[in-house]
C-alpha positions as CSV (number, residue, x, y, z in Angstrom):
1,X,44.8,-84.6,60.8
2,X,45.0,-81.2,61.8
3,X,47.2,-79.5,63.7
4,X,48.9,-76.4,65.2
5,X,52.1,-75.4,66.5
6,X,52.4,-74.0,70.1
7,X,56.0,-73.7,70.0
8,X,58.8,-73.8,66.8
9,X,58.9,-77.1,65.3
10,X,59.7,-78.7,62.1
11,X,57.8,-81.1,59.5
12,X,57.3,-81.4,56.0
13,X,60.6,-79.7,55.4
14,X,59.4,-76.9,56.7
15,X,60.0,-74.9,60.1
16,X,56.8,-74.4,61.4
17,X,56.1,-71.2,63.7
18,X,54.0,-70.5,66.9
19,X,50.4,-70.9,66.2
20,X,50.5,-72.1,62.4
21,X,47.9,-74.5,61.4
22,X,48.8,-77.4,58.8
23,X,47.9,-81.0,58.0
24,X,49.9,-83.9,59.1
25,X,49.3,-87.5,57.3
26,X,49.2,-89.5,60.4
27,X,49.1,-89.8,64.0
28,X,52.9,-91.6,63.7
29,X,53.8,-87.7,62.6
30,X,52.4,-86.4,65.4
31,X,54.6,-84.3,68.3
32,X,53.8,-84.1,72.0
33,X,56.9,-81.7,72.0
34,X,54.9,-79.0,69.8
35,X,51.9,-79.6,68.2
36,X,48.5,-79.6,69.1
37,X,45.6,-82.0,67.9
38,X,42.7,-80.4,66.8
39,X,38.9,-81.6,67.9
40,X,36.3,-81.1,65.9
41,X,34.0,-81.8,68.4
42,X,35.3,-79.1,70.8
43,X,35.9,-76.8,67.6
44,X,39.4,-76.1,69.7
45,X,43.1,-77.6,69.5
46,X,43.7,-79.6,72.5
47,X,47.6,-79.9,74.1
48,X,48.0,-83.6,74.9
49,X,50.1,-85.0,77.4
50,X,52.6,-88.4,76.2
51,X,51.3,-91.0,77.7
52,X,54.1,-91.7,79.6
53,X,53.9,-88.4,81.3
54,X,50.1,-88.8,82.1
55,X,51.2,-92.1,84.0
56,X,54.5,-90.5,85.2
57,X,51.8,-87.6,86.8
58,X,49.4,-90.4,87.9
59,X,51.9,-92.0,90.0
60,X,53.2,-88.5,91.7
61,X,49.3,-87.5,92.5
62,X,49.3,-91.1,94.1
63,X,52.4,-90.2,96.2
64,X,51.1,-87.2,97.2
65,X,47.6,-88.2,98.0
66,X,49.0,-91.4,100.1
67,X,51.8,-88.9,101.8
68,X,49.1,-86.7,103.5
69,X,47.2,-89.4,104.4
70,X,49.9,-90.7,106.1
71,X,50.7,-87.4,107.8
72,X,47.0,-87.0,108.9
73,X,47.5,-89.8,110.7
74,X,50.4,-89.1,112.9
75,X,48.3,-86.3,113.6
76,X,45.7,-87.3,114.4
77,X,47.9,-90.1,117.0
78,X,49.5,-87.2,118.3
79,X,46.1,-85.9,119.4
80,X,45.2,-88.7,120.5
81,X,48.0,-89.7,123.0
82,X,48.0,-85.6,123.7
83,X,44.3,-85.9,125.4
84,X,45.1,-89.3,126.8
85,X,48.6,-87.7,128.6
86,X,46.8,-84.6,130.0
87,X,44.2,-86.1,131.5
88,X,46.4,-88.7,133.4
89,X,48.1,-85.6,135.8
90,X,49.0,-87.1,139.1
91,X,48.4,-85.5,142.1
92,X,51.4,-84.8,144.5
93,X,50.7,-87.9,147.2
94,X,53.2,-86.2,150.0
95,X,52.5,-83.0,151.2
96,X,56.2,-81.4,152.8
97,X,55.3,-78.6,155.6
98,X,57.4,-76.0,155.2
99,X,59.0,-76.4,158.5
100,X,60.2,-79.7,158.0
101,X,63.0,-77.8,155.7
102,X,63.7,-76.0,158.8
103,X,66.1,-76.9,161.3
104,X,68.3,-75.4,164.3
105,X,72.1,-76.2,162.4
106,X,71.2,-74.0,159.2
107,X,71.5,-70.9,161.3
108,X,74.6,-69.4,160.9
């Protein structure tokens, strides 16, 4: 399989530098740490991901996605009982005069 450094790495008993293409005998040999697999398809050398970290980024996209869900929500309730508590004003039901404040004993 062919392959390419992207970083320092070791194999073969050999140190193998930044951007230095060489065979590897299997995919067992194979390094998420510093290789990358070449696709002949793509004529290109691909970084992959471990699989653990694909999940591991799966999951946090998830937790994400589901967190501003949940925040679009409450604000979207907020709104709601916003509109709902504005238009429910209530009118004053007693009107005071201003005289009825007034009286004889507050003069000094």
């Amino acid at each position: 399989m062919k392959v390419k450094a992207y970083k320092l790495g070791f194999y073969d008993h050999k140190r193998r530098r930044e951007g230095e293409v060489f065979h590897i005998n299997s995919e067992q040999e194979f390094s998420f740490e510093w290789m990358m697999k070449y696709d002949a398809e793509k004529n290109a050398f691909l970084k992959l991901k471990k699989p653990e970290k694909v999940e591991e980024d799966k999951m946090k996209k998830q937790a994400e996605a589901k967190a501003e869900a949940e925040k679009a929500a409450l604000v979207a309730a907020a709104q709601v009982v916003e509109e709902e508590s504005a238009s429910q004003v209530e009118e004053p039901t007693d009107i005071i005069a201003d005289d009825d404040y007034s009286s004889d004993d507050d003069v000094i």
